[in-house]
N, C-alpha and C positions, 0 to 999 in steps of 0.2 A: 299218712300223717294228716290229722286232723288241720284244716284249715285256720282253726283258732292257736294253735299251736305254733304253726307261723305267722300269725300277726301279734302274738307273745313276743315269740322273736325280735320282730321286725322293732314291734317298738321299746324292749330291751335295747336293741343294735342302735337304733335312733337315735337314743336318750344319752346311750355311754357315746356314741361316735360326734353328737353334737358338743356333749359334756368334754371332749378332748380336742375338739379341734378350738372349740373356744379358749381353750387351755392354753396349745401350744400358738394360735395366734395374737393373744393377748402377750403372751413371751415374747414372740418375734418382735411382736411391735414395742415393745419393752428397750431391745436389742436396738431398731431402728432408731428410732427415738434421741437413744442414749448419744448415737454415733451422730446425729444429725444436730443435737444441740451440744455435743463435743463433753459434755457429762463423761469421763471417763471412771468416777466411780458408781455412778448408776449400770455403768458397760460392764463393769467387773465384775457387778452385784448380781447381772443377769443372764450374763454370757452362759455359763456352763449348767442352766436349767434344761432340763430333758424329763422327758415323758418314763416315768417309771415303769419297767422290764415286765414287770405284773399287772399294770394295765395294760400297753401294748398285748399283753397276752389275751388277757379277757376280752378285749376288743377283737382282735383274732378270734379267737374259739368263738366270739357270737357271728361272725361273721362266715366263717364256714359254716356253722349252724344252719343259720339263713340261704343260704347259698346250698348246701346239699338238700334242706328241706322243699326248697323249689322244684328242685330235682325230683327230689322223691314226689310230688303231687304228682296227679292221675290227669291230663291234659286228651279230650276226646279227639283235637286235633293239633297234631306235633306242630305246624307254622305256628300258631300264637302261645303254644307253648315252650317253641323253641325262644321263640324271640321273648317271655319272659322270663327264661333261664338266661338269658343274653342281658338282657336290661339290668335285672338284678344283679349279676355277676359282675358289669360294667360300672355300675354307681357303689359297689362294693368298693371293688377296687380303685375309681376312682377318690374316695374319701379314706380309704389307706393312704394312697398317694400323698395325697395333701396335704395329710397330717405330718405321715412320716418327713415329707418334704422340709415343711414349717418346724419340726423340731429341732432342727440342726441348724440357723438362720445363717452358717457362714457356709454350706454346700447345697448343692441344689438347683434347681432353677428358680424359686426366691430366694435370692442370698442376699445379708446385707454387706456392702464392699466399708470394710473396717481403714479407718487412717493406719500407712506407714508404721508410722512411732506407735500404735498401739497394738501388730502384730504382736509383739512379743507376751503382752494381754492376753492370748488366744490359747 
């Protein structure tokens, strides 16, 4: 696989993975925001925003794209070719993480902790 090929990819992958997580963190902080100045119709306006089924998809499929295409290059010594079959795969998935993380602001390990009286909100 031609090396232009995956830097197509790469910065495909870049563009949609920056374009969403900018997305889903502008949400979160939407969510934060709302609970922290007590807005509770701001809260309800923003609460149940999620990352559409079809993007999560497309960002997937570029993402293994990128990740098998590593793969498949021609590397004359396996160490620095392992390790950037390892690099890639790891910032891969680290910015899946993130994202998916950031989309759901009430689970997670960013979560935002909602008031009592406004569970029922949720």
């Amino acid at each position: 696989m031609p090396s232009g090929t995956i830097a197509f990819l790469g910065v495909i992958y870049a563009l949609l993975a920056a374009f969403t997580t900018a997305n889903v963190w502008s949400q979160w902080v939407a969510v934060e925001e709302a609970v922290k100045t007590g807005d509770r119709q701001k809260f309800v306006q923003n609460k149940d925003k999620r990352i559409p089924e079809t993007l999560k998809l497309l960002l997937l499929m570029f993402s293994v794209f990128l990740v098998v295409g590593f793969f498949l290059l021609y590397f004359k010594n396996p160490l620095p070719g392992g390790f950037s079959i390892f690099a890639v795969t790891m910032a891969v998935s680290a910015v899946w993480t993130v994202i998916m993380d950031l989309d759901d602001p009430f689970t997670g390990v960013w979560n935002v902790q909602i008031p009592e009286e406004w569970r029922e909100e949720k």
